[in-house]
Each structure stands twice: as structure tokens, then as C-alpha cells.
KEBA-175670 format. One record per residue (C-alpha): residue in one letter; y, x negated, z. Coordinates in nm, 4 decimals. Example, Ala and Ser with C-alpha at 12.3 -4.5 7.8 and 13.67 -1.06 7.14 Angstrom:
BEGIN
{node A; {-0.4500; -1.2300; 0.7800}}
{node S; {-0.1060; -1.3670; 0.7140}}
END
This chain:
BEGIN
{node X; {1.4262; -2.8347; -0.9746}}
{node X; {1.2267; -2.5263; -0.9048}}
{node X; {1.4054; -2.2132; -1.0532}}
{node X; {1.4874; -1.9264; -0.8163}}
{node X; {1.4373; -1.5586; -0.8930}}
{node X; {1.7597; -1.3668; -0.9058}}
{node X; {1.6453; -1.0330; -0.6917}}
{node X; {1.7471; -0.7192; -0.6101}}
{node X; {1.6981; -0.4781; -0.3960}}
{node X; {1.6909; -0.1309; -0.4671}}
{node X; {1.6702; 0.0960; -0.1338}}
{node X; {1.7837; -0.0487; 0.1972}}
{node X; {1.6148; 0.1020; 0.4805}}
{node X; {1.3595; 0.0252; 0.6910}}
{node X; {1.0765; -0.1235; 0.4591}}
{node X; {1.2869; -0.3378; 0.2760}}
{node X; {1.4753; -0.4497; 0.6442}}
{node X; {1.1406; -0.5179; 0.7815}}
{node X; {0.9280; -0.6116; 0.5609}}
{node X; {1.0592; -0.7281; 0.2024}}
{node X; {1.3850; -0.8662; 0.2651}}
{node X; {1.2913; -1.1033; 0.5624}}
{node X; {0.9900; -1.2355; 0.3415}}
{node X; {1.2251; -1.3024; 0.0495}}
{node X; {1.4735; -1.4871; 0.2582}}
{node X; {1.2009; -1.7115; 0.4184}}
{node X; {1.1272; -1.7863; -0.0130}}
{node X; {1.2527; -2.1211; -0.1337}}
{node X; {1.2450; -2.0066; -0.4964}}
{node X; {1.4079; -1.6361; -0.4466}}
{node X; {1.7419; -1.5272; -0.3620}}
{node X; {1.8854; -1.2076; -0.3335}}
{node X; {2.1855; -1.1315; -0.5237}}
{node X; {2.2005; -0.7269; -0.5786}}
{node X; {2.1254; -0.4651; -0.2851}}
{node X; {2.1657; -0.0746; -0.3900}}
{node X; {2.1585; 0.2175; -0.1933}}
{node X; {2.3272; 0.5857; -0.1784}}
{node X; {2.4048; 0.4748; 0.1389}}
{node X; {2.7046; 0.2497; 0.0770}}
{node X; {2.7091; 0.1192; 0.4421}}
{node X; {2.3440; -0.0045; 0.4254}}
{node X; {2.3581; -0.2078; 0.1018}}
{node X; {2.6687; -0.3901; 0.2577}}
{node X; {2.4689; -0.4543; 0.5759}}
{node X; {2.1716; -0.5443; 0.3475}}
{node X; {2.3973; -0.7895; 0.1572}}
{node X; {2.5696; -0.9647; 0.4764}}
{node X; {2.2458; -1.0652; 0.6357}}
{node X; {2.0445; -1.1488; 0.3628}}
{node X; {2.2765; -1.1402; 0.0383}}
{node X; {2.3435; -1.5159; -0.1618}}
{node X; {2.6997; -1.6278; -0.2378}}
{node X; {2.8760; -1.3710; -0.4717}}
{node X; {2.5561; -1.0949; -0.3996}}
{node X; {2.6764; -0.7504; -0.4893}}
{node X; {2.6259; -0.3926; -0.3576}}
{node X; {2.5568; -0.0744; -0.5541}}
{node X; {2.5450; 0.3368; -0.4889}}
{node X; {2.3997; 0.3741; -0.8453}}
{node X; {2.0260; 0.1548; -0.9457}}
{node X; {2.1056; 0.1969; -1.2899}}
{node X; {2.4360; -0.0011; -1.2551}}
{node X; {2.2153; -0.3194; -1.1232}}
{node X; {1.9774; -0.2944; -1.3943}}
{node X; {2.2657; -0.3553; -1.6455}}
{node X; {2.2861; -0.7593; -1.4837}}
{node X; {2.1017; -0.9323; -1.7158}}
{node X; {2.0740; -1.2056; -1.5078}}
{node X; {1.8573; -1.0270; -1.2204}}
{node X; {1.4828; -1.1228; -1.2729}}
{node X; {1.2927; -0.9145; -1.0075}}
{node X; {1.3163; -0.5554; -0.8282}}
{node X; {1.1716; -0.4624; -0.5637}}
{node X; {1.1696; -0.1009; -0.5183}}
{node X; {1.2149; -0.0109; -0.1236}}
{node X; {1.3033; 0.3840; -0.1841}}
{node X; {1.1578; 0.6766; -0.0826}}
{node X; {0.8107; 0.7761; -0.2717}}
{node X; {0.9522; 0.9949; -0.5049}}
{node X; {1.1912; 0.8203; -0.6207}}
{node X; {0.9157; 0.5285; -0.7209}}
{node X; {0.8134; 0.6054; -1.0559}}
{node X; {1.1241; 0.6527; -1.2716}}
{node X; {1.3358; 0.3552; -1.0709}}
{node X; {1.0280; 0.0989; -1.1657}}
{node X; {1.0032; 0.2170; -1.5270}}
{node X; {1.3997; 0.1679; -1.6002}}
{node X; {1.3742; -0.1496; -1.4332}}
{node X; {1.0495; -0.2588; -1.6269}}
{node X; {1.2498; -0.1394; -1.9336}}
{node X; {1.5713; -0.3543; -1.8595}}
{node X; {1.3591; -0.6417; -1.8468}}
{node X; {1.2791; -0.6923; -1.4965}}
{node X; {1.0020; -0.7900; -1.2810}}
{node X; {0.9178; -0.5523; -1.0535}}
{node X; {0.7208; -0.5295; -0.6615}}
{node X; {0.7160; -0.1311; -0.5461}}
{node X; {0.6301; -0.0446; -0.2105}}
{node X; {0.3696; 0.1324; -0.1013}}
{node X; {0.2233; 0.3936; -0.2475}}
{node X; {0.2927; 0.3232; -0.6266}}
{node X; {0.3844; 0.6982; -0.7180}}
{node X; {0.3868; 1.0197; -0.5627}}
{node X; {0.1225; 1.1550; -0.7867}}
{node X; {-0.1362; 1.0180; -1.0422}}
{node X; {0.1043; 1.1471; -1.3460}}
{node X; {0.4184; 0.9576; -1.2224}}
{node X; {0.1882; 0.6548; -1.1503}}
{node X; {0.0933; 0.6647; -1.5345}}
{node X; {0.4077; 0.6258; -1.6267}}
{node X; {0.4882; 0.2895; -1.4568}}
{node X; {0.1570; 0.1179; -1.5520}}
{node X; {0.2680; 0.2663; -1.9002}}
{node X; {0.5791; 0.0567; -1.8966}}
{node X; {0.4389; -0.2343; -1.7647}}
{node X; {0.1992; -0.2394; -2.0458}}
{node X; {0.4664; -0.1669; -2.2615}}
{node X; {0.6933; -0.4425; -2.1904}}
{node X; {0.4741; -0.7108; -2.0739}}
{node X; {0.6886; -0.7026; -1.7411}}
{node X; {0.4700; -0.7855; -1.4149}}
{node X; {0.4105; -0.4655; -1.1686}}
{node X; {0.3040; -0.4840; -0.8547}}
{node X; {0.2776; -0.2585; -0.5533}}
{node X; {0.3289; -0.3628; -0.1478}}
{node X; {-0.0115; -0.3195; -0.0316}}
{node X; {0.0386; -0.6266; 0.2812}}
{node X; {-0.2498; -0.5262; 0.4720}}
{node X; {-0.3966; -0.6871; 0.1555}}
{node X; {-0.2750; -1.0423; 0.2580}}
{node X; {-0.4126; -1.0440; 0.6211}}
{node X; {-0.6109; -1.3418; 0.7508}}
{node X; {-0.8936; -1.0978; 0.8257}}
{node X; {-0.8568; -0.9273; 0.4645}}
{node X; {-0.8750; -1.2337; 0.3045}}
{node X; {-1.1993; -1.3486; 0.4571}}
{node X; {-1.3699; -1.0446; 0.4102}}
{node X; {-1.2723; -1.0250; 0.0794}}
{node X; {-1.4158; -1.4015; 0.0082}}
{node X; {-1.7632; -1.2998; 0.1477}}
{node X; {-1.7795; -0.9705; -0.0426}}
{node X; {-1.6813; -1.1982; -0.3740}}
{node X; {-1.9970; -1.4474; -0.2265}}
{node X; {-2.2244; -1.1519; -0.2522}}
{node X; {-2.2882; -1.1690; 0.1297}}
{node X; {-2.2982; -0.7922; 0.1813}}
{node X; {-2.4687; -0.7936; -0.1792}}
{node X; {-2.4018; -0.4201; -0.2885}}
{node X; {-2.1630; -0.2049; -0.0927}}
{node X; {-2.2821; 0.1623; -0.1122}}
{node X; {-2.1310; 0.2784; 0.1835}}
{node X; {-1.7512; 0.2563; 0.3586}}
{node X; {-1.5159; 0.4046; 0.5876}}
{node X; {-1.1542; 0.3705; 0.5135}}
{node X; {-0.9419; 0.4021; 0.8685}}
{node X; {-0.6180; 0.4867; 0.9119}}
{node X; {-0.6167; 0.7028; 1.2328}}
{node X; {-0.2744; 0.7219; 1.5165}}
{node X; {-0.3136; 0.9088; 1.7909}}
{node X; {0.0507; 1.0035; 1.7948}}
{node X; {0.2683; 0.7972; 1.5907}}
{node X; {0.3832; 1.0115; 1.3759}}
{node X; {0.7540; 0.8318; 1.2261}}
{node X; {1.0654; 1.0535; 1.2915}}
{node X; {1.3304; 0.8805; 1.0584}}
{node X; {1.4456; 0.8954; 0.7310}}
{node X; {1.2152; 1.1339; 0.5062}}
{node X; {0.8668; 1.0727; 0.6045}}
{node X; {0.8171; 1.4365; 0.7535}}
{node X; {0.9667; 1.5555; 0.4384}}
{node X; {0.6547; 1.6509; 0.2170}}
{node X; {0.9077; 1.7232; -0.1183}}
{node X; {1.0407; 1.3476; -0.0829}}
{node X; {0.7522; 1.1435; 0.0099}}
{node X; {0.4428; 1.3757; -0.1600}}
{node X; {0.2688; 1.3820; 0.1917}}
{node X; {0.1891; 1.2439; 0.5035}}
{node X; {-0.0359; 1.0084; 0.7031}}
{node X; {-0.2793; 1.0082; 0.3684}}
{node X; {0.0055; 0.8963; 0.1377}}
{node X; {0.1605; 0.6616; 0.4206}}
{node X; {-0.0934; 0.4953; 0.5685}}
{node X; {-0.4129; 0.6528; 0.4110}}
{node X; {-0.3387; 0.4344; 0.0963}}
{node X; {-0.3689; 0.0853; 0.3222}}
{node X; {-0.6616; 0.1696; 0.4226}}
{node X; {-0.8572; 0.3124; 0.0808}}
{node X; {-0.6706; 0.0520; -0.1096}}
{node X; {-0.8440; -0.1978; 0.1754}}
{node X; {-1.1986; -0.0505; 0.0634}}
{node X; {-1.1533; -0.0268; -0.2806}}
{node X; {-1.0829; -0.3683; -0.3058}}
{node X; {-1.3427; -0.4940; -0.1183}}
{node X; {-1.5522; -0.3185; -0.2610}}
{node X; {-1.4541; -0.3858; -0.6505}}
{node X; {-1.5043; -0.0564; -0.7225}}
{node X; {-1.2177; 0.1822; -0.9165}}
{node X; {-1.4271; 0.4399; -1.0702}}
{node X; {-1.4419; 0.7443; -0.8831}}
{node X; {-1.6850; 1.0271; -0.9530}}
{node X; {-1.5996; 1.3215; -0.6837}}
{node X; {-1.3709; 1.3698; -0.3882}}
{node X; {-1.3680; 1.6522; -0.1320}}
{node X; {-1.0358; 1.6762; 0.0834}}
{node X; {-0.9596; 1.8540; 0.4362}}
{node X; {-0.5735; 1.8815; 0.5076}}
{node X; {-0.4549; 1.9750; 0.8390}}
{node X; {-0.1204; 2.1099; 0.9736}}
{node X; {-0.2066; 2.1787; 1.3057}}
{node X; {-0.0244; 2.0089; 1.5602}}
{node X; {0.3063; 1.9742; 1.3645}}
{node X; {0.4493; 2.2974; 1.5163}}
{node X; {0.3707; 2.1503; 1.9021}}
{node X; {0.7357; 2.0660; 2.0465}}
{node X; {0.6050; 1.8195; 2.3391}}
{node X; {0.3867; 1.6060; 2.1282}}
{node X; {0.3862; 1.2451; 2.3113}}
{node X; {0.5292; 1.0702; 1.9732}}
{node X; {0.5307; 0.7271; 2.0230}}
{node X; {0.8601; 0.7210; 1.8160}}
{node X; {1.0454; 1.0647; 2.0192}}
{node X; {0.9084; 1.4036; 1.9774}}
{node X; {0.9547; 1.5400; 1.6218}}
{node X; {1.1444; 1.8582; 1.4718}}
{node X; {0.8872; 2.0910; 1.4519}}
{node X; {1.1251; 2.2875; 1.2292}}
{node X; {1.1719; 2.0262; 0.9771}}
{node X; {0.7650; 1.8903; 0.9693}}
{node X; {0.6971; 1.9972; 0.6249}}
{node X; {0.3979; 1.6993; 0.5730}}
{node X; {0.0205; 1.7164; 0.7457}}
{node X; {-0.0584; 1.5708; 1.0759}}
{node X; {-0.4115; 1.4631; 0.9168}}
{node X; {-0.6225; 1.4125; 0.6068}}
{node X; {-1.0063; 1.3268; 0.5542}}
{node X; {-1.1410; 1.2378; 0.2215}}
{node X; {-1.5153; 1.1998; 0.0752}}
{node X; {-1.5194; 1.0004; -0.2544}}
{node X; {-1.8039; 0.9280; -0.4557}}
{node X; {-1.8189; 0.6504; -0.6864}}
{node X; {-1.9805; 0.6898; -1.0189}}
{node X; {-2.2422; 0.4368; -0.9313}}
{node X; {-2.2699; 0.6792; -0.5964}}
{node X; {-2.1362; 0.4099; -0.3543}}
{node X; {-1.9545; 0.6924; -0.1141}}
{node X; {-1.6431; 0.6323; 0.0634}}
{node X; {-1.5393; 0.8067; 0.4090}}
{node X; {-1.1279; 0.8208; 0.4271}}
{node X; {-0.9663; 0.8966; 0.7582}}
{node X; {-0.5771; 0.9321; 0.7920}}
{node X; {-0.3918; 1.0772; 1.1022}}
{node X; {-0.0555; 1.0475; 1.2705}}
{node X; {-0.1282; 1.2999; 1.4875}}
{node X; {-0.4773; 1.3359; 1.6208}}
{node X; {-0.6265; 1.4247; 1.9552}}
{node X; {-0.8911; 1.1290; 1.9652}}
{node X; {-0.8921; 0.8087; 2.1367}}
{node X; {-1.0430; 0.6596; 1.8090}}
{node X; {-0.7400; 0.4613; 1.6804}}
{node X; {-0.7599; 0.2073; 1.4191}}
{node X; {-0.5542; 0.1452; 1.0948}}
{node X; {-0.5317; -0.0311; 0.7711}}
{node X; {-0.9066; -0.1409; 0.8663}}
{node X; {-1.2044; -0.1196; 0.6343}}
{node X; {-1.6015; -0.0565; 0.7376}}
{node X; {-1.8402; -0.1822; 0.4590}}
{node X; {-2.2026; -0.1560; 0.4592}}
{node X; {-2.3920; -0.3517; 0.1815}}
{node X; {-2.7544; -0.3989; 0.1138}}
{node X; {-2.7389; -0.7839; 0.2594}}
{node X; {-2.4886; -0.7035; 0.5593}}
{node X; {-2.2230; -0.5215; 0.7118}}
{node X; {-1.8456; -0.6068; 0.8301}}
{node X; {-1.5855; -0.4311; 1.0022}}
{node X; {-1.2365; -0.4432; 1.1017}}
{node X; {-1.2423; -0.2472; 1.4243}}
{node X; {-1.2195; -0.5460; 1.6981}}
{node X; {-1.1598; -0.8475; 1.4875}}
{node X; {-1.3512; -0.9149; 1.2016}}
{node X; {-1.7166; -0.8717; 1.2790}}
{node X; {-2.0170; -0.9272; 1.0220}}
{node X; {-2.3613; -0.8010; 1.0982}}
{node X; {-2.6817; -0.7910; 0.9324}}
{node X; {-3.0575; -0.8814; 1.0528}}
{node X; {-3.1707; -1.2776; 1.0977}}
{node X; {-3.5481; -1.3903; 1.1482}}
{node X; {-3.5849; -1.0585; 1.2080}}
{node X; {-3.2924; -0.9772; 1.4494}}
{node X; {-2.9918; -0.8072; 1.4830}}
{node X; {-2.6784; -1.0563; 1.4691}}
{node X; {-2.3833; -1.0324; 1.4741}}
{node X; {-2.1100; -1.2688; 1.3472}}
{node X; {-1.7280; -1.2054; 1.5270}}
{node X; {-1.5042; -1.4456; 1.3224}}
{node X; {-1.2298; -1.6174; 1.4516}}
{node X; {-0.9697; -1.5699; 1.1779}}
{node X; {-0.7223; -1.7888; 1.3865}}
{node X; {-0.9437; -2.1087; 1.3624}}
{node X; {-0.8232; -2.2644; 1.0514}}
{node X; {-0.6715; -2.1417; 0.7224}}
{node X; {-0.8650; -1.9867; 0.5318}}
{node X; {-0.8310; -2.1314; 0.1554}}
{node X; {-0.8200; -1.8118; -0.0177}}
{node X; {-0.5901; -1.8268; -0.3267}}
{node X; {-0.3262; -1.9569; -0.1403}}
{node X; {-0.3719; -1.7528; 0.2114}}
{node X; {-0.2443; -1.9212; 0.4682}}
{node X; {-0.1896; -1.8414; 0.8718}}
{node X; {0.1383; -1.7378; 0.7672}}
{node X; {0.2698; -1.3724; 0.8419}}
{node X; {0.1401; -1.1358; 0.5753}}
{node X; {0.4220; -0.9868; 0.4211}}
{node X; {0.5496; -1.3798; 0.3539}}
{node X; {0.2338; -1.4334; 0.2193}}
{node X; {0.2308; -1.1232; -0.0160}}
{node X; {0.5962; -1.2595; -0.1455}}
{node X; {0.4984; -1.5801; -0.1740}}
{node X; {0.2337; -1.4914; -0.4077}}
{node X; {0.3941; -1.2417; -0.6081}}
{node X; {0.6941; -1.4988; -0.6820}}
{node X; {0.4441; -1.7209; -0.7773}}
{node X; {0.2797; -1.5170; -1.0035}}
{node X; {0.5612; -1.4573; -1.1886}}
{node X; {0.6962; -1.8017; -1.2192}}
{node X; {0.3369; -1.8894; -1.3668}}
{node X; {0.2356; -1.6410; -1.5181}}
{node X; {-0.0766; -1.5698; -1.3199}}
{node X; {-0.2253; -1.2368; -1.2073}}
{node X; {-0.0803; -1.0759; -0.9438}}
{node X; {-0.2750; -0.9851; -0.6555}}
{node X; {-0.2059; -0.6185; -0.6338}}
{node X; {-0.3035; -0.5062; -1.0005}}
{node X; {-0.0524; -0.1532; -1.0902}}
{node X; {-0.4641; -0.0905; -1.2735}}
{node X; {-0.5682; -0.0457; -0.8985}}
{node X; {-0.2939; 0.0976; -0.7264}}
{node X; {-0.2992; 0.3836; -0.9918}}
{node X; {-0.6728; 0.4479; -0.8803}}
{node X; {-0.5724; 0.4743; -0.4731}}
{node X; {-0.2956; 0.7256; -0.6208}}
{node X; {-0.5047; 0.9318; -0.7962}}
{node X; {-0.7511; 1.0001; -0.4885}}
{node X; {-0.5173; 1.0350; -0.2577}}
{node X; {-0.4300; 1.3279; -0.5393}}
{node X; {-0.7407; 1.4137; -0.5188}}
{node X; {-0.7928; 1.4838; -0.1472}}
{node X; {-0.4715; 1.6696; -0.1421}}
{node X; {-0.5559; 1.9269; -0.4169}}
{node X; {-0.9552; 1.9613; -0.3048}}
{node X; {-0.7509; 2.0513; 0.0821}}
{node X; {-0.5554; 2.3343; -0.1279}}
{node X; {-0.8320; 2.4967; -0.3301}}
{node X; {-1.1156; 2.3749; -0.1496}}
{node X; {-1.3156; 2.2690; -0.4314}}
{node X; {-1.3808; 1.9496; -0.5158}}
{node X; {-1.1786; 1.7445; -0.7740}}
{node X; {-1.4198; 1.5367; -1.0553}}
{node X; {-1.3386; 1.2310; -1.1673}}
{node X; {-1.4097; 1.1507; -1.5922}}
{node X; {-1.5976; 0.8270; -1.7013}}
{node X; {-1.2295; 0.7463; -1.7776}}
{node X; {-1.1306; 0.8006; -1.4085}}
{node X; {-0.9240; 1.0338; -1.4505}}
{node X; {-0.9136; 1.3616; -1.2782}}
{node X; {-1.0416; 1.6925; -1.4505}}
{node X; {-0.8834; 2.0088; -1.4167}}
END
């Protein structure tokens, strides 16, 4: 009989209700048996509709970690609250998944690869858009060496005004940022990947705050307190790579354009070029023509370690359980995530001073 993963959840709002407790319930080989959150009321609520027989709520994380029995953790809390909740529960022995980004800041981010290293626990961080049907193609022909080498790319992650009005994400002290921490990270983490390249070089920020103070802003989610905004309203990035592959990064929850596309990835390699911006498209020039090919990613499955049709964030918990029950990579490497973090840095302190931010042949950032 297949063993199943004793989980628990640490933060109960609305990624883990949307995304990561739904995809662990549709898991044959998971259940979840712990839910914690300051919020009393929404670990109980957590724990009725997705909780196993004798599941138990917590206030305090650091009471969970103390069951011995709990394998995994996925960490569902607010950004800043990332680092030091994964490296106590990498240090009491668990497994853990972290959502999205994986710290709030390079330094923090250091400490949880750290621990993984350390303890030879598995750490991995909720990049979904990852595990698309789309993403997974592309991915397979950049790993085929159709685009052959990828010097060029624009990372999108642009709203016209969806900017989200609950919980902290205006709050710049709790979550680090805005659209470039939120939603930003999809997308460069998108690029990176496909591209296979984690060493930067150079980046050169712009930060805005400029509609933030407006008090009729069209929100798709209700207009926002323009007293409480404390985060940007958009973020641009230009990374170099040290092999001087150059990456464009565009992030926005609030922009006046009609240009709206996130979590999508444009690459532009020496054999041929793909995007993400309607469908899945791959050009390059045949018998001397322009082509292009517009995939139909809802043909078939596509056989890509284990993708199926299946809804993304199932797939990304499908594969992360399995990684840990055999001891196989996972797909989101903490090695990676820790690189998307400290760009993102990057941008953000080349916005403040203006200057750009270099990058040593270690990757890390120099002061």
C-alpha cells in the first residue's frame, strides 16, 4: 500500500484555499492532518473542509513542528514570514513546499537553501505557472535545442488594474514589494528556466509609485486605500547574463496600457523564437520563409516528466509528493528560486539608488 504524507499547513488564507489545499486533497498519497494560523477561525475552517480524521489546528507553527509524525509543510504565509518558518521546519525534520516567492530578500533566501543543504530535507518553492501545458512544451523544445541559444527574453507580468486589496499585499513591510515580488517572480522564474540560465551579470531597475495615491482607480478587485498603499504599482528590470544573454522584466498591477499579459515568457534563440502571448506560438524562418508554428497545447498530453492535461497546481503537487516519496529532484530547485530572489533584489535597490547592481562570478550581488 502506497504510504501517504502526513501534511500540514502552515498559513490559511487565500493561496493555500485556492491553490495548495485543493491540490493536496485531489492527492491519493497526501493527507492533511495539521492546519496553523494566528487566525484561529481560519485553521478550523481549513481543517473542516479539507482536514483527515483526528487533523488538528494551531495559533503557534512551532507547536506543529513538535509532531513528529508530520512529513511535509507547506508554507502558505505571508512573504516575510517565509524564511525563518521553512528553516524550523527543515530543522524539525520536515519536507517542505513554500509559496511563491521563496524569501523576501536574497539574505533570508540563503538561509533556507542553507538548511536544506544542511539537513538533506527537500525544498521547494510554488512556482505553478511552471507546470502549465504551454510551459511544459516550451520547455521540452528549448531542452531539444530548437531555439538553439537564447540571447534574448522578455519576462511579462503586466495588469492593467488588478491590483489585490486583501490581506497584506499592499503592505510593502510584510510582503517586501509589489507586482515585481508577486507576480514579477512567475514570470522571470518562467524565463530563467527556459532559458537554463542562473548567472546574472548586471541589472538596472525602475520602480514606480505613481498611481497608488489615485482614489477612483477601476481595480478589478474594489478600489484600494490609497492611505494604506505602501508597495509600487510597477517595476521594470534589465538583467544581463554573464554570457550577455539579456533579459527584459515587466511587472504591473497598475498600468495605463492595454498591453496585458502575465506569467508569460518571450524567447528569442539563434534557431527560433516562441512566445506566450496568444497561445504558444513558435517562429523562425523555413526554405527561406517566415513561419510560424501556433501549438495546440490541448491536443494530447504532452509526456513531459509526468505533465499531464491536468490543472497545474495538481500537477505541481503531484510531482512534488512524488519527488519526495522517491527521492527524485524536485522540479522547482530552492538553487533557482534563490536566483529569481536575488534579482528581483536587484531591481528594487538599482530603482532606489539608480545605479546598477553587479552580479559576482558567484552570483551573488556586490555592494
Amino acid at each position: 500500500m502506497e504510504k501517504k504524507f502526513r501534511i500540514g499547513i502552515i498559513g490559511c488564507g487565500g493561496i493555500a484555499n485556492s491553490k495548495h489545499m485543493p491540490s493536496l486533497k485531489k492527492q491519493p498519497n497526501a493527507e492533511m492532518v495539521a492546519f496553523c494560523d494566528i487566525i484561529e477561525e481560519r485553521a478550523q475552517k481549513a481543517l473542516q473542509e479539507f482536514g483527515a480524521e483526528g487533523a488538528k489546528c494551531y495559533t503557534d507553527y512551532k507547536e506543529l513542528l513538535k509532531d513528529k509524525t508530520i512529513d511535509i509543510v507547506h508554507v502558505c504565509t505571508p512573504n516575510r514570514e517565509h524564511s525563518f518558518i521553512t528553516v524550523d521546519a527543515l530543522e524539525a525534520g520536515k519536507h517542505v513546499m513554500c509559496e511563491k516567492p521563496m524569501a523576501i530578500n536574497g539574505e533570508e533566501a540563503q538561509k533556507m537553501l542553507d538548511a536544506a543543504r544542511r539537513t538533506g530535507k527537500k525544498l521547494t518553492i510554488g512556482y505553478q505557472n511552471r507546470y502549465r501545458p504551454d510551459s511544459w512544451y516550451l520547455k521540452r523544445a528549448c531542452e531539444a535545442d530548437e531555439l538553439g541559444e537564447i540571447y534574448y527574453a522578455k519576462a511579462h507580468a503586466v495588469r492593467r488594474r488588478g491590483v489585490p486589496t486583501w490581506g497584506v499585499f499592499i503592505d510593502e513591510y510584510e510582503q517586501g514589494g509589489g507586482p515585481l515580488i508577486d507576480i514579477g517572480t512567475h514570470a522571470l522564474d518562467l524565463t530563467l528556466w527556459m532559458m537554463n540560465n542562473y548567472q546574472p551579470k548586471l541589472v538596472v531597475g525602475s520602480v514606480f509609485k505613481k498611481l497608488g495615491g489615485q482614489k477612483e482607480c477601476g481595480n478589478t478587485w474594489g478600489d484600494w486605500d490609497a492611505e494604506k498603499i505602501t508597495v509600487e504599482d510597477s517595476a521594470f528590470g534589465f538583467i544581463v547574463m554573464q554570457n550577455g544573454a539579456t533579459i527584459s522584466l515587466e511587472s504591473a498591477w497598475a498600468l495605463n496600457t492595454l498591453d496585458v499579459i502575465e506569467a508569460k515568457t518571450t524567447l528569442c534563440g539563434t534557431k527560433a523564437g516562441a512566445d506566450m502571448r496568444d497561445g504558444l506560438r513558435i517562429n523562425r524562418v523555413k526554405y527561406n520563409k517566415w513561419t510560424t508554428e501556433e501549438v495546440d497545447i490541448n491536443s494530447a498530453n504532452i509526456p513531459y516528466r509526468g505533465a499531464t492535461p491536468e490543472k497545474a497546481s495538481d500537477t505541481e503537487a503531484r510531482l512534488w509528493l512524488d519527488a519526495v516519496a522517491n527521492d527524485k529532484e524536485v522540479v522547482v530547485k530552492p538553487e533557482q528560486a534563490i536566483v529569481v530572489t536575488r534579482i528581483l533584489d536587484a531591481i528594487y535597490r538599482s530603482g532606489k539608488t539608480g545605479k546598477p547592481v553587479f552580479f559576482d562570478e558567484n552570483g551573488l550581488p556586490m555592494e
